[in-house]
BAFI-3210 file (N, C-alpha, C; in Angstrom, 3 decimals, decimal comma, padded with zeros to 6 digits):
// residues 133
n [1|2|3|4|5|6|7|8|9|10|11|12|13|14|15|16|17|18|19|20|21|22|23|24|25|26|27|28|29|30|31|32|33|34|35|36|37|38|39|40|41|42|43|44|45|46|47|48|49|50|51|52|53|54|55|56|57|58|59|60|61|62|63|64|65|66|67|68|69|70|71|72|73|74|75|76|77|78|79|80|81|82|83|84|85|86|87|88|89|90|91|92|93|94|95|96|97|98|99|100|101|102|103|104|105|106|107|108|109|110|111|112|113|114|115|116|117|118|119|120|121|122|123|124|125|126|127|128|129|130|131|132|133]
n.u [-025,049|-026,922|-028,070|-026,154|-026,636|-028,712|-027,896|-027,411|-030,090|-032,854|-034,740|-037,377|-038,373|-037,611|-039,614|-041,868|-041,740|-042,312|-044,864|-046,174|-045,606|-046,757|-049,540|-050,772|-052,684|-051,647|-053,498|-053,907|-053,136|-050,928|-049,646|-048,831|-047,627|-045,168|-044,029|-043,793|-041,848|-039,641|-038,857|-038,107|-035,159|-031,963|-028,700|-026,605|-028,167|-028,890|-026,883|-026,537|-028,383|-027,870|-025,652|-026,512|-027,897|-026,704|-024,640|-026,643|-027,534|-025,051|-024,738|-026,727|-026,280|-024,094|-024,673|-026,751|-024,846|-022,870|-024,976|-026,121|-023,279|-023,269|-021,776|-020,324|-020,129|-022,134|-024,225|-024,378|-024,781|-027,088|-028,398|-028,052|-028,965|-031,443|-032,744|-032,009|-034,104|-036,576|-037,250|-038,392|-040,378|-042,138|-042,694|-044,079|-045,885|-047,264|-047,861|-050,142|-052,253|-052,055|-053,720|-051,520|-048,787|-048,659|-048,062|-045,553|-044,083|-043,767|-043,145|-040,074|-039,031|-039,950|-037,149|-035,306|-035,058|-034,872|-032,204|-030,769|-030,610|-029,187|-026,902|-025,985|-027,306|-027,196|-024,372|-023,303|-024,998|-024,251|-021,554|-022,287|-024,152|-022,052|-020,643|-022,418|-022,827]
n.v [034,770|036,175|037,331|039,151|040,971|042,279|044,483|046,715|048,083|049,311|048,579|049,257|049,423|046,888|045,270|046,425|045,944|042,944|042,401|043,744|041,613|039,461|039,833|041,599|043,427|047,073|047,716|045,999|044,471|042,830|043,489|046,163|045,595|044,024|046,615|048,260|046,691|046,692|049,563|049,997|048,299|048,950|049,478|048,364|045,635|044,777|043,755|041,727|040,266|039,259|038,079|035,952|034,344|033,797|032,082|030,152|029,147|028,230|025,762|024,595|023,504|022,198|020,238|018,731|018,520|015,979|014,613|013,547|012,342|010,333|010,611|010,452|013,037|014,402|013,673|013,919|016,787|016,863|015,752|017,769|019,601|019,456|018,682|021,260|023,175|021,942|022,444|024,657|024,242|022,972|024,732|026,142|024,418|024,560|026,918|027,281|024,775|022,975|021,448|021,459|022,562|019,950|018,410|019,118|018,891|016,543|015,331|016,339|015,391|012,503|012,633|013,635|011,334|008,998|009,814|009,968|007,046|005,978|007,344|006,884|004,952|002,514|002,238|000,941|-000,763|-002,718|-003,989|-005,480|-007,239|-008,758|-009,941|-012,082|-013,684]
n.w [054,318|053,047|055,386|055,983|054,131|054,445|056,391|055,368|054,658|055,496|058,679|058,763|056,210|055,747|056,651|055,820|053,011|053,505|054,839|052,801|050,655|051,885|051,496|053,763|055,346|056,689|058,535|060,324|063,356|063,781|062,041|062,599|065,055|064,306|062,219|064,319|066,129|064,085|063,708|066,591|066,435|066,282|065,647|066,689|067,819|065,443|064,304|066,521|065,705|063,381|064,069|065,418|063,868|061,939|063,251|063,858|061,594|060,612|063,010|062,466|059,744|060,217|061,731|060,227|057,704|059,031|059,814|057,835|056,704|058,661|060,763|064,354|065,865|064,253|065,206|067,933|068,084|066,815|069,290|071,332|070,602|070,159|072,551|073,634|072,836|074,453|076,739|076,640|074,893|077,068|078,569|076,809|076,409|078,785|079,452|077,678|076,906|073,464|071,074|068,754|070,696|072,087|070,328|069,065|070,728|071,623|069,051|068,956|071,434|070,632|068,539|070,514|071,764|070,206|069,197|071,731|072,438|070,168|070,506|073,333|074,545|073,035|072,754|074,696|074,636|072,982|074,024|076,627|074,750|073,273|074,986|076,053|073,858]
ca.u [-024,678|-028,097|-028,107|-025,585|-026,744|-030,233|-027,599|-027,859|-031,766|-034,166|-035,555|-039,001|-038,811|-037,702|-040,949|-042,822|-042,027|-042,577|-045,964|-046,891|-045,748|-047,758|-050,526|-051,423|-053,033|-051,012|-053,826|-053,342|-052,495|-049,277|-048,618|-048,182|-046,527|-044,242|-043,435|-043,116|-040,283|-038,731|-038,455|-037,212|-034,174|-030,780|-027,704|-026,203|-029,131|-029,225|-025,623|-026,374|-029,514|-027,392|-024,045|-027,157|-028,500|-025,141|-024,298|-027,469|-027,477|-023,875|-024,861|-027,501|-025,441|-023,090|-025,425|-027,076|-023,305|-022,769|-025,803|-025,913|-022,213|-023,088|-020,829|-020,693|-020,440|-023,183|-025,565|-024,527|-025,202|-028,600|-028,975|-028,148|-029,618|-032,686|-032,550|-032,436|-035,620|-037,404|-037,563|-038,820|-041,602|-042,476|-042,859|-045,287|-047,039|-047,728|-048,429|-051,661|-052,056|-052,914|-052,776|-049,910|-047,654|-048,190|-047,627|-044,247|-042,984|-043,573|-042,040|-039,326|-038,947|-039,148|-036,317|-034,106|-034,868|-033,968|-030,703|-030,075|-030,874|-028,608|-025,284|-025,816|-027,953|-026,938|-022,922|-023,286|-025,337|-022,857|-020,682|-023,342|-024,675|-021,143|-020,572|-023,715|-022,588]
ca.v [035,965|036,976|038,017|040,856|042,313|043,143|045,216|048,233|048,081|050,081|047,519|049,162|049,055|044,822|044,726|046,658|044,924|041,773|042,621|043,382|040,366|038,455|040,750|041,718|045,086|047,500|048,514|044,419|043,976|041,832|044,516|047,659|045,381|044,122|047,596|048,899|046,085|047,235|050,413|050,146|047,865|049,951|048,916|046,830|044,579|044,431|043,246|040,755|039,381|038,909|037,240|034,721|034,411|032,893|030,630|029,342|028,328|027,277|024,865|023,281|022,956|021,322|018,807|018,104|017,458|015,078|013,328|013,141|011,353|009,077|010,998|010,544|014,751|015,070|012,955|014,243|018,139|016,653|015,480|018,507|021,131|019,421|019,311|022,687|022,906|020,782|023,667|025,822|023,670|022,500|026,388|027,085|023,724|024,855|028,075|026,911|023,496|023,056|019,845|022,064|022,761|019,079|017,308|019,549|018,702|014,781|015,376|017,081|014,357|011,245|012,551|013,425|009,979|008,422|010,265|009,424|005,744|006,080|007,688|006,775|003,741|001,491|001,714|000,186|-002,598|-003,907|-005,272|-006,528|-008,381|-009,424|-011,050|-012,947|-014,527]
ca.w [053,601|053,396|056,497|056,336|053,301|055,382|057,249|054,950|054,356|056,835|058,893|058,452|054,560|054,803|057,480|054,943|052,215|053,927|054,783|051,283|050,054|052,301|051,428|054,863|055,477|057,260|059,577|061,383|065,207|063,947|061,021|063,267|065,704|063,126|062,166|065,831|066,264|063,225|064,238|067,142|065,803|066,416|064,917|067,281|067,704|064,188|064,537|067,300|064,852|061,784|064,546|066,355|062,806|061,291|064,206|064,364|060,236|060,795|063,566|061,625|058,586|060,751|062,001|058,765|057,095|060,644|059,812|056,434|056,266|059,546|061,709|065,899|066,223|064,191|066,487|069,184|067,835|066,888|070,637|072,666|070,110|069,702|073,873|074,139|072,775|075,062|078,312|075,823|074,234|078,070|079,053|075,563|076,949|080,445|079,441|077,064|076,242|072,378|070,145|068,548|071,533|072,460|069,045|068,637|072,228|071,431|068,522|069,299|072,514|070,016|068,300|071,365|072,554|069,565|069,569|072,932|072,070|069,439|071,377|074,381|075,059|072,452|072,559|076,195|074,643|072,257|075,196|077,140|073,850|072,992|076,504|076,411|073,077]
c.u [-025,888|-028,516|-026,963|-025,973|-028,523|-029,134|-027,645|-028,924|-032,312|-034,588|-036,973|-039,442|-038,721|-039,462|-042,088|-042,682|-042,395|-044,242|-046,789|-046,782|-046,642|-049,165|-051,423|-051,122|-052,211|-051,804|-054,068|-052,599|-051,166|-048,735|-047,820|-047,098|-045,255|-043,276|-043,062|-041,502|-039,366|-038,137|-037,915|-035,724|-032,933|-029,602|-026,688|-026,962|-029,305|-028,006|-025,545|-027,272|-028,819|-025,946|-025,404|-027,784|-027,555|-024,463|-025,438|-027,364|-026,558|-023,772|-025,518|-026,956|-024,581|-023,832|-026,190|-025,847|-023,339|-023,907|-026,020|-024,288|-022,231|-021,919|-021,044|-021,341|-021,941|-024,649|-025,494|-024,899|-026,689|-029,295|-028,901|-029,075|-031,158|-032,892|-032,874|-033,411|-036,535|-037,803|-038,381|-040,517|-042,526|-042,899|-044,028|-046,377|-047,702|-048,566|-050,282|-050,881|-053,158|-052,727|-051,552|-048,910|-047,458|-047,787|-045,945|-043,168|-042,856|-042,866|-040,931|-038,347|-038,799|-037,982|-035,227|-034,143|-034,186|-032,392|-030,217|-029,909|-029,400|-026,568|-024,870|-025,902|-026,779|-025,587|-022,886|-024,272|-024,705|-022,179|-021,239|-023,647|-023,333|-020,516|-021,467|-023,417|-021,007]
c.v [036,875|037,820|040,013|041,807|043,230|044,086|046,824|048,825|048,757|048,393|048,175|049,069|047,355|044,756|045,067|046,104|043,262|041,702|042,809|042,458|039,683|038,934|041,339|043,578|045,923|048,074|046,960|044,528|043,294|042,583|045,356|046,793|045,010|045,498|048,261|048,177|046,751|048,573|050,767|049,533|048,932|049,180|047,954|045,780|044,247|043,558|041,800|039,610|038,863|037,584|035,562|033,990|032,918|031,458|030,007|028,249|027,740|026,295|023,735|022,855|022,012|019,623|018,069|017,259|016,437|013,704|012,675|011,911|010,310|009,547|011,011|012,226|015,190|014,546|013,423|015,933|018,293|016,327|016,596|019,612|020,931|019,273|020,348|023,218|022,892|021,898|024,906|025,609|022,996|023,522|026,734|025,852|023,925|025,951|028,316|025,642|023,443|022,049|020,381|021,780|021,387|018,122|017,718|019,270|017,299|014,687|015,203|015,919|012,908|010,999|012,758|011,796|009,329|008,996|009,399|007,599|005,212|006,028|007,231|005,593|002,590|001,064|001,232|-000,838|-003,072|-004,768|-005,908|-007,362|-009,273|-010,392|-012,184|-014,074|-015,153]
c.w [053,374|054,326|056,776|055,040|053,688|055,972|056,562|054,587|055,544|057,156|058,480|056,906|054,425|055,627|056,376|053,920|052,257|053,823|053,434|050,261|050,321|052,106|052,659|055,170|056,970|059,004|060,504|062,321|064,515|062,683|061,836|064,635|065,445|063,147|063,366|066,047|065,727|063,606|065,481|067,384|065,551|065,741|065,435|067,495|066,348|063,941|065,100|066,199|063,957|062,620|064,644|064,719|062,319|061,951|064,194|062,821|060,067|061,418|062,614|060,370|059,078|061,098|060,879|058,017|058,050|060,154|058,989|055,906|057,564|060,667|063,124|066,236|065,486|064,956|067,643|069,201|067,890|068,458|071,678|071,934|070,025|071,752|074,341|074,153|074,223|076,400|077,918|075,152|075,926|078,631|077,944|076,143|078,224|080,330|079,134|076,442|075,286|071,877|069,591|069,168|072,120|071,508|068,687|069,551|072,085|070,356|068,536|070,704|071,888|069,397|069,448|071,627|071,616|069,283|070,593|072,903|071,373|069,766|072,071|075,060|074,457|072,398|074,029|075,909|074,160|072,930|076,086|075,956|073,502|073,780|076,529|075,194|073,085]
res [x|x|x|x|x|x|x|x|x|x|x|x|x|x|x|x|x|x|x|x|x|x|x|x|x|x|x|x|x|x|x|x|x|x|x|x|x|x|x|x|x|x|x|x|x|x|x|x|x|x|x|x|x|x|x|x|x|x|x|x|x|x|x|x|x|x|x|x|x|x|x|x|x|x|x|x|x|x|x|x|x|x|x|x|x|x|x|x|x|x|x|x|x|x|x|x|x|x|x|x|x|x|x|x|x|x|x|x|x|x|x|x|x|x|x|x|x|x|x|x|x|x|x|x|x|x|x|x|x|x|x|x|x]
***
């Protein structure tokens, strides 16, 4: 809901007030670029920001509830979304490799695995282990 009530605000007044929260001087390489964005922000992109915005906080709410009550759907939300990732964090590692971009991609990679472990692996050991006993 936050999101649509930015829709009647100037973007360059939320950028500028952003900026002076964080106390960062307006004459900063990532201020004026900041404010350049902002300004060029039209009203359907402002539209699309606030739709990609909503689905994205609605996903992760979804997978949080999911995981939080032990649910299959929500493991498996956690396994493709955190996935998606992974082409993305493999592209910022190629690009420049930093302890950053490689601590967030292992990251990011121990939890898919354990997902996948989780979904995938382990309900195809049960009947192998149950055979054997």
């Amino acid at each position: 809901m936050a999101a649509f009530s930015l829709y009647w605000v100037d973007p360059s007044d939320v950028a500028g007030a952003f900026l002076n929260y964080l106390h960062i001087s307006p004459d900063h390489h990532f201020a004026r670029m900041l404010m350049r964005l902002a300004d060029r922000l039209s009203d359907i992109k402002i539209w699309h920001l606030i739709v990609v915005a909503c689905i994205y906080s609605g996903l992760r709410f979804a997978e949080a509830y999911g995981l939080w009550r032990a649910r299959a759907w929500g493991e498996w939300i956690a396994l493709v979304s955190g996935a998606m990732y992974l082409p993305f964090e493999l592209y910022k590692l190629a690009d420049r490799v930093t302890a950053f971009h490689a601590a967030i991609f292992l990251i990011n990679l121990a939890v898919v695995a354990f997902m996948f472990y989780l979904r995938i692996y382990l309900p195809r050991l049960k009947p192998a282990i149950s055979r054997i006993t």
